[in-house]
C-alpha positions in Angstrom: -86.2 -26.0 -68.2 -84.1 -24.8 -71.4 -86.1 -24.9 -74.5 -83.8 -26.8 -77.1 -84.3 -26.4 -80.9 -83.5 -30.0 -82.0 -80.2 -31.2 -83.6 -79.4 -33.0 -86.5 -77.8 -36.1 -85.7 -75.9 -38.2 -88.5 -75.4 -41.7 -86.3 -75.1 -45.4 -87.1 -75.9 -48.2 -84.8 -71.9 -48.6 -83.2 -70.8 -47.6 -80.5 -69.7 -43.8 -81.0 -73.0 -43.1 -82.5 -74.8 -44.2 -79.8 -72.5 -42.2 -77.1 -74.4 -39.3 -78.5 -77.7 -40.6 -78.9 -77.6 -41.5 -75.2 -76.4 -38.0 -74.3 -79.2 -36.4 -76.0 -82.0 -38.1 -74.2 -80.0 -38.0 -71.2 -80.1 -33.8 -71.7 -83.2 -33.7 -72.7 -82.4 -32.0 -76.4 -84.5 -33.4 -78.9 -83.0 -34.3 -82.4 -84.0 -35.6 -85.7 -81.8 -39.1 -86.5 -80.5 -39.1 -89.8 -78.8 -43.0 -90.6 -75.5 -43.0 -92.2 -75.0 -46.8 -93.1 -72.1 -47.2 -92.7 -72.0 -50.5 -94.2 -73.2 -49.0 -97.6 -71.0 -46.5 -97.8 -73.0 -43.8 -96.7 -70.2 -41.9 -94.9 -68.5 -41.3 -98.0 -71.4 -39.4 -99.5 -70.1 -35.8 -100.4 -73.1 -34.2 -98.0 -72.1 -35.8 -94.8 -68.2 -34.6 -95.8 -69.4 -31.0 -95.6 -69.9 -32.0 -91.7 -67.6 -34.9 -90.8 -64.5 -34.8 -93.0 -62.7 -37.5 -92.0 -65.8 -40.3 -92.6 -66.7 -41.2 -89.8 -70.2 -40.9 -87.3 -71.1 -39.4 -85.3 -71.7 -36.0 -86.5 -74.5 -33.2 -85.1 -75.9 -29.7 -86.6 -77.0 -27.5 -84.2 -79.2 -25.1 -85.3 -78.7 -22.8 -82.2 -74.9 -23.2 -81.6 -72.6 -20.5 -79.7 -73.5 -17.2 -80.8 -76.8 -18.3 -81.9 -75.3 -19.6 -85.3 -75.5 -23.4 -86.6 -72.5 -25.3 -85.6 -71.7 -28.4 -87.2 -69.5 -31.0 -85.3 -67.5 -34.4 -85.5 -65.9 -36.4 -83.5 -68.1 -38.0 -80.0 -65.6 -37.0 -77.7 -66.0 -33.8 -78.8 -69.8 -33.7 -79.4 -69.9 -35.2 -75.6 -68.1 -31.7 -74.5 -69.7 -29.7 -76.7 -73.4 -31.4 -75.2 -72.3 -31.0 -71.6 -71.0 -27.6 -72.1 -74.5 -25.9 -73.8 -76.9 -28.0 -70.9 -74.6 -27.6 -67.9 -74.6 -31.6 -67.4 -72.5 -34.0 -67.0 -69.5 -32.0 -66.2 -68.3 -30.8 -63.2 -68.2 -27.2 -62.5 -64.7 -27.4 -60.2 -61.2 -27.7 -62.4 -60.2 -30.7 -60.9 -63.6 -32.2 -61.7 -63.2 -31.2 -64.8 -60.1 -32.5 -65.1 -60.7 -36.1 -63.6 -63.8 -36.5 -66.3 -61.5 -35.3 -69.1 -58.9 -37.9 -68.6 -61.2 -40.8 -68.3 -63.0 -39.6 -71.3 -59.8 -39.1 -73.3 -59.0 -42.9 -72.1 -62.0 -44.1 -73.8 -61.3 -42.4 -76.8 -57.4 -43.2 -76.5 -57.5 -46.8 -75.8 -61.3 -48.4 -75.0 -62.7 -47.8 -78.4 -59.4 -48.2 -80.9 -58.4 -51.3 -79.3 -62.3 -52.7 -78.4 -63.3 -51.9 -82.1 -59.9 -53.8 -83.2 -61.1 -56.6 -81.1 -64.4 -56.5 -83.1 -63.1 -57.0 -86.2 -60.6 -59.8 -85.4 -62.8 -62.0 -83.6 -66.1 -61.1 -85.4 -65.7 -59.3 -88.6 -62.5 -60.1 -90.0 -62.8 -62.5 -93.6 -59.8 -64.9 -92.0 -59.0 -65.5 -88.7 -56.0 -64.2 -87.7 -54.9 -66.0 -84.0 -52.5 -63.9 -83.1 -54.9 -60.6 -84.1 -57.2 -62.2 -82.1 -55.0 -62.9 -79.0 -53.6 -59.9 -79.2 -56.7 -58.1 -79.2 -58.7 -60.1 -76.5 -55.5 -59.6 -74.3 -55.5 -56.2 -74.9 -59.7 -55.7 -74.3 -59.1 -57.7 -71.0 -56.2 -55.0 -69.7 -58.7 -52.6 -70.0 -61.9 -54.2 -68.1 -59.3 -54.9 -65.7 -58.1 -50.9 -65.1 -62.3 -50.1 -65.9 -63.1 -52.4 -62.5 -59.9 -51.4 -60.5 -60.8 -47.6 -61.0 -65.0 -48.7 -60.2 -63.9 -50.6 -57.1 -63.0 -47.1 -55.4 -65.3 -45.1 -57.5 -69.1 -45.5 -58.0 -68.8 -43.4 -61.6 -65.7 -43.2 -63.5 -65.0 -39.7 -62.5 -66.2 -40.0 -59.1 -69.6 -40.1 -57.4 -71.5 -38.4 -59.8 -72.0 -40.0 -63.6 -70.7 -38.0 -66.5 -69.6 -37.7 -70.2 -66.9 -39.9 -69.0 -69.4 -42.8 -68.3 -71.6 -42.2 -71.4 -68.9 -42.8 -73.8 -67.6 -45.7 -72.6 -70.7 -47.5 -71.8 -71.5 -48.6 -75.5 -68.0 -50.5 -75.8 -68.8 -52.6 -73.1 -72.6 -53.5 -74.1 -70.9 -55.4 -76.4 -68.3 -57.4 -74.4 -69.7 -60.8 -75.8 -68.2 -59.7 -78.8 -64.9 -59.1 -76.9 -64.4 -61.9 -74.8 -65.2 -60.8 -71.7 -66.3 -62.9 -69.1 -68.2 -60.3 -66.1 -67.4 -62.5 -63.8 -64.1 -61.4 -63.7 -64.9 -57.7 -63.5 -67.9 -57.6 -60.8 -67.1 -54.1 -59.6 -67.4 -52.6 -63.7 -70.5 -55.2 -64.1 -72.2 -53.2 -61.0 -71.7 -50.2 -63.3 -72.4 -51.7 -65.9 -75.9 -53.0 -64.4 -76.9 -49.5 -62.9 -76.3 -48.1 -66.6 -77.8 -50.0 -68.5 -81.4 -49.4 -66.0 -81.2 -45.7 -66.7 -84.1 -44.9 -69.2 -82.1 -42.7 -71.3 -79.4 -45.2 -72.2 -82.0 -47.9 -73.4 -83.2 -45.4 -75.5 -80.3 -44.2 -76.7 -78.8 -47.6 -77.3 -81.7 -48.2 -79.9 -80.6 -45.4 -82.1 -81.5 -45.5 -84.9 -84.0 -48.5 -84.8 
């Protein structure tokens, strides 16, 4: 097994952050958690904009990156490529595979997260309620449950038969589904997915990062 020197991860307890928590554990890397709270401020702190510019977590520091230099990273999409592509997990090794995770991943980050974090704010955080935000929202976190079962009614993972980056990022978005108005009732074929995930001992521990 690959010896890892561990990574410096800059994470917050939402959802992106905890994409890459989970992928660490699931690799194997270890890493050193440093919080960014977000709901301080933290992000805007001029150390963490030397590695994520634009303000946001997840970030990592590798210490042994391509090359054998430190690489420094933003974005989880990204950091979930960048994971799969030093440990060889994860990913398919066949273009089409490839291909097949890469779209359902850039769905996540296209659609499940923008419009689920929207959702979020409008029905949770938002100082005034705003009923057509909130309709809006809910309708729009509803579409996407509905084309996250259709696709896991023919597919066991999201890319096929074999669980990948694709899964991993959009997992956290729908641990919160209370918050979203989701009923699972109405999606039993994404709450089997859901189910299996959530036993896998590397997402519990990933989903309590940072405690």
């Amino acid at each position: 097994m690959p010896q890892y020197q561990p990574i410096e991860l800059y994470t917050w307890s939402t959802p992106n952050g905890r994409k890459i928590s989970i992928m660490l554990e699931e690799c194997g890397i270890p890493y050193n958690v440093h919080p960014v709270n977000i709901g301080e401020g933290e992000q805007h702190d001029p150390e963490f904009l030397k590695i994520s510019p634009n303000n946001k977590i997840p970030a990592i520091v590798d210490p042994d990156g391509p090359g054998g230099a430190p690489m420094e990273l933003f974005e989880s999409g990204a950091i979930l490529y960048y994971l799969a592509e030093k440990t060889g997990k994860f990913m398919p090794i066949t273009p089409k595979g490839r291909f097949i995770v890469m779209e359902w991943l850039m769905w996540q980050m296209g659609g499940v997260g923008p419009f689920l974090g929207q959702a979020h704010h409008f029905r949770r955080f938002a100082p005034e309620k705003i009923p057509y935000a909130i309709e809006r929202y809910t309708k729009e976190a509803k579409r996407l449950y509905s084309v996250l079962d259709k696709r896991l009614a023919e597919s066991r993972y999201l890319a096929g038969m074999n669980y990948s980056i694709a899964d991993i990022a959009t997992y956290p978005w729908t641990a919160r589904w209370e918050w979203q108005g989701i009923d699972w009732d109405d999606y039993p074929n994404a709450r089997r997915w859901f189910d299996e995930l959530s036993a896998r001992p590397a997402v519990e521990k990933g989903m309590n990062v940072p405690s």
